[in-house]
C-alpha positions as CSV (number, residue, x, y, z in Angstrom):
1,X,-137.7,-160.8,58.5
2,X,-140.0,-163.3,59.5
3,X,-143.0,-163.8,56.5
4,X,-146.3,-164.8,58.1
5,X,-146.4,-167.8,55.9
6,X,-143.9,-169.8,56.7
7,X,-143.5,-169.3,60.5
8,X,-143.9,-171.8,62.5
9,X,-147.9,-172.7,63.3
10,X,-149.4,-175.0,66.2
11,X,-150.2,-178.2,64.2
12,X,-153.5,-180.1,65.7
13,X,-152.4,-183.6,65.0
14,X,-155.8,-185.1,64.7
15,X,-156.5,-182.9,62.3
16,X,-153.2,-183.5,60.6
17,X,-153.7,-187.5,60.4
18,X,-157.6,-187.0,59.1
19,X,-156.2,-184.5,56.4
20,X,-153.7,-187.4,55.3
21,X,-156.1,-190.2,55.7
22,X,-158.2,-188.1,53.3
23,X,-155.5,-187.6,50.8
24,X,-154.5,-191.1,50.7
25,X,-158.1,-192.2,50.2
26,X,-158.3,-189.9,47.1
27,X,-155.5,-191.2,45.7
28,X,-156.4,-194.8,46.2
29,X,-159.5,-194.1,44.7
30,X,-158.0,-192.6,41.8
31,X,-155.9,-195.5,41.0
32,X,-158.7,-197.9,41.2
33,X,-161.1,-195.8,38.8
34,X,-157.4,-195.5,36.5
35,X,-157.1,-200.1,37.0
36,X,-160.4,-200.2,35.5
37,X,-159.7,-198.3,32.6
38,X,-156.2,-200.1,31.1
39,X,-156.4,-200.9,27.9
40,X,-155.9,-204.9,27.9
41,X,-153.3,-204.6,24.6
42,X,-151.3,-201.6,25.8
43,X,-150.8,-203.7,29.1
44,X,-150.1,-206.8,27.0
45,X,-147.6,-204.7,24.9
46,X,-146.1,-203.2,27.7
47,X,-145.5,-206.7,29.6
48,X,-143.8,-208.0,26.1
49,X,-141.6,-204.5,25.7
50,X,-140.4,-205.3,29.7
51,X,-139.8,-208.8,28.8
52,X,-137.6,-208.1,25.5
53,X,-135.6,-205.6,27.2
54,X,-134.7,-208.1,30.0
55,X,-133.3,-210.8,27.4
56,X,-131.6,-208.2,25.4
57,X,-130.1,-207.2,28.5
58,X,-129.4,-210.6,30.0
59,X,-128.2,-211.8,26.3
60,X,-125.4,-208.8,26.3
61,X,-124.2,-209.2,29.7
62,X,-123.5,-212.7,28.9
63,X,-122.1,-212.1,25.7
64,X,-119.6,-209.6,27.1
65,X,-118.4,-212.7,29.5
């Protein structure tokens, strides 16, 4: 049996793009108001953490060579 919910609907694709549009802009604009909050250490500390990792990395796959 059928539940009224999940049959398929007519989809008005005008409407469809505008509600996407919308949701994109939203999230765009969260991540902007989120850039403008990073703390300038934690993204310092996070770019040396990436950095060790890679030579810790690159340092044991040459080793094992």
């Amino acid at each position: 049996m059928a539940d009224a919910e999940t049959d398929a609907k007519p989809v008005d694709q005008d409407a469809l793009v505008a509600d996407i549009e919308q949701t994109l802009g939203r999230a765009l604009e969260q991540v902007r108001q989120r850039a403008g909050q990073v703390d300038p250490l934690m993204a310092g500390a996070a770019a040396a953490a990436v950095l060790v990792s890679v030579t810790v990395l690159f340092l044991v796959r040459r080793r094992k060579r």
